[in-house]
C-alpha positions in Angstrom: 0.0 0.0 0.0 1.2 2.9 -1.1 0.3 5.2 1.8 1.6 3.1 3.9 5.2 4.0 2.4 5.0 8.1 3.1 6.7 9.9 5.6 4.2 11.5 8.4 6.0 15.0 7.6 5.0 14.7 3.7 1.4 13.9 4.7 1.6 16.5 7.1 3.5 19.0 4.7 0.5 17.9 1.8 -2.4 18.5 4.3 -0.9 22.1 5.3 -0.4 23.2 2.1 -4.3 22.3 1.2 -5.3 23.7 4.7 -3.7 27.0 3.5 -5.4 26.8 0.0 -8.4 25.9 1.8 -8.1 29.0 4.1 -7.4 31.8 1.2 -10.7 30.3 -0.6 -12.5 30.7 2.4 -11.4 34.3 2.7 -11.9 35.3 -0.8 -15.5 33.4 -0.3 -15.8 35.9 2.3 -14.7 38.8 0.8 -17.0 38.3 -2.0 -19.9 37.4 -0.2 -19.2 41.2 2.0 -19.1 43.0 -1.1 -22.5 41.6 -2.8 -24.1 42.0 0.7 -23.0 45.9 0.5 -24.5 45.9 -3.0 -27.4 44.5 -2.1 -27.7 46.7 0.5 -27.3 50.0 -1.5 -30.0 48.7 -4.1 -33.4 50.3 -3.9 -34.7 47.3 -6.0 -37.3 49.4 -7.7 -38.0 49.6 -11.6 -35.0 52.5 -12.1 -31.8 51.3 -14.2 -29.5 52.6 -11.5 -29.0 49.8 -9.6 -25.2 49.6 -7.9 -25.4 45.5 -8.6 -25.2 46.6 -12.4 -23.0 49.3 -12.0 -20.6 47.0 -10.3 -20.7 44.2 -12.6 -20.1 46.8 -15.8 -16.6 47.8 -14.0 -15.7 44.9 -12.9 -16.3 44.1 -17.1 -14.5 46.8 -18.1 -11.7 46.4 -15.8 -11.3 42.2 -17.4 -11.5 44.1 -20.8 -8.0 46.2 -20.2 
């Protein structure tokens, strides 16, 4: 059996290194999920075209464009 034949530091050394990946997801998740909240937030959610979702999503478009 092949796990039978690694060290306990290289499992360990493996299972940081996706703990840390795992982490700055979880951050980023976070991040994300703070910023649509705020948007939501600052959206009247009526019938007007000025809605700071849309606004947001054209400059984050425009921003990938450059």
């Amino acid at each position: 059996m092949r796990y039978r034949s690694r060290l306990s530091a290289e499992v360990k050394r493996i299972a940081t290194a996706h703990m840390t990946e795992l982490r700055e997801k979880i951050d980023s998740l976070g991040q994300i999920a703070s910023t649509l909240q705020t948007l939501i937030e600052r959206c009247s959610g009526n019938d007007r075209p000025d809605c700071p979702i849309l606004v947001d999503l054209k400059n984050t478009a425009d921003r990938q464009e450059d």
